[in-house]
N, C-alpha and C positions, 0 to 999 in steps of 0.2 A: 484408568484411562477414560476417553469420553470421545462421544460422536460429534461430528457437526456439520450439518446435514445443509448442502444448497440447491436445490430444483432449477435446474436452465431448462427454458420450454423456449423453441421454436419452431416455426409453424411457413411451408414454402408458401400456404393460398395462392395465388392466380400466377405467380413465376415459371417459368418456363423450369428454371434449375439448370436442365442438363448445358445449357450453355454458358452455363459461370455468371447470367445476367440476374441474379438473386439478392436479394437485401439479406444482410446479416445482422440485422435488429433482431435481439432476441430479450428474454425477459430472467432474471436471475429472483428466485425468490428462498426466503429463509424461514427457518423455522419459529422466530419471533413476528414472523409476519410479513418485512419488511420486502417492498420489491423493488428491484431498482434496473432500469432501461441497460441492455449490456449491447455491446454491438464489436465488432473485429476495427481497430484504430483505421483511421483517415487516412493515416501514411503505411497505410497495408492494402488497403481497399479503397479504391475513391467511391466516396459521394456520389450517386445515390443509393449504391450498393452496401455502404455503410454508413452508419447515424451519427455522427461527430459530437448527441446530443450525448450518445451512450455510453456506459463506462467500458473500456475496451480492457481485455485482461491485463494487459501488461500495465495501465494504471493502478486497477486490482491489485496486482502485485506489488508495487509499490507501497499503496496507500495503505497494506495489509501489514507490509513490515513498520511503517510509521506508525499505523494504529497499535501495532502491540510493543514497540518500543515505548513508547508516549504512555500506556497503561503502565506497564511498571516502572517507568518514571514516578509518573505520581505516585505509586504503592511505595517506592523507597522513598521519598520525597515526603510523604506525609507520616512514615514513620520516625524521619528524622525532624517533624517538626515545623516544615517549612510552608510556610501558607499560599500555598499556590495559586494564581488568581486566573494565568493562562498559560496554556502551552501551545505553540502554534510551529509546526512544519512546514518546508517547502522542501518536499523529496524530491529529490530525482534518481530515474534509474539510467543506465547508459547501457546498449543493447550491440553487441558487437559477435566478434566470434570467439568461441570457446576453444579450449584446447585441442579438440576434436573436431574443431571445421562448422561445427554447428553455430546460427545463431542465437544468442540464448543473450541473459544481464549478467554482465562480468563485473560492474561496480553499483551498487546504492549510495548514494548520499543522504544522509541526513544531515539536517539542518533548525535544530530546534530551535525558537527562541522560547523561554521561559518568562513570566513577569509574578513578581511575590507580591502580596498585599504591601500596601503603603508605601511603595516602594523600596520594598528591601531587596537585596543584593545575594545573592549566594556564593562564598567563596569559590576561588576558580580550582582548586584541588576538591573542593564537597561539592561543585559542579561534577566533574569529570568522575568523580569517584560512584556519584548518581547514577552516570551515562554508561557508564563499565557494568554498574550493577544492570541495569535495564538491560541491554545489552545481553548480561549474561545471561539471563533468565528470558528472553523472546524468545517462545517456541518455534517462531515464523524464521527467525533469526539463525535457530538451529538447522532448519529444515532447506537450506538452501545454499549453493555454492559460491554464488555473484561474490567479491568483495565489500562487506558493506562496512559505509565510514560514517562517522559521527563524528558534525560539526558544530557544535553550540553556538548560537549568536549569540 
């Protein structure tokens, strides 16, 4: 097994706070280095309380299940051969309520499109057979209840 370690720092400085009148910009950093602006979504919190610039977690989530689908895509995908030149998502998550009254993401969508060198083609059964295998192996993909679907363009 293995760690994977993310630091969120946020900091009130001159905000009142106790009246709910606070920015929720906050700073998410990783252990390769990387930091990137996080803030609570636009349609949770208006502006200027929240940074519409930031990545808000329920993107995160999203982008985190795409990202590790898309990785073992390619891992199957280069083992069969196929010269992948791009693979490109448009996720979405859909945010409703759960079986339990809570709300939480009951559906993902993926939506890969793939493009091979030269333009070659991948059969549509060694497509799907690709997306099953990625699929099956996403850790992120394990670890969560939403319904998540894969649509290849």
């Amino acid at each position: 097994m293995s760690d994977h370690v993310a630091t969120i720092a946020w900091k009130r400085g001159e905000q009142p706070f106790i009246d709910n009148r606070y920015s929720r910009a906050h700073h998410w950093r990783f252990d390769g280095g990387a930091e990137v602006l996080g803030s609570s979504s636009p349609s949770n919190v208006r502006p200027p309380f929240s940074d519409p610039a930031g990545v808000d977690p329920e993107e995160a989530f999203v982008a985190s299940l795409s990202s590790c689908h898309m990785l073992w895509f390619l891992f199957f995908a280069a083992q069969a051969k196929h010269l992948v030149d791009r693979y490109e998502d448009e996720a979405v998550g859909i945010m409703g309520k759960n079986e339990k009254g809570q709300t939480a993401f009951i559906k993902v969508t993926l939506r890969p499109q793939v493009t091979l060198a030269g333009g070659g083609t991948i059969a549509p059964d060694e497509l799907e057979r690709l997306h099953h295998e990625a699929h099956a192996n996403c850790f992120i993909a394990h670890s969560i209840t939403a319904h998540l679907v894969v649509e290849p363009r």
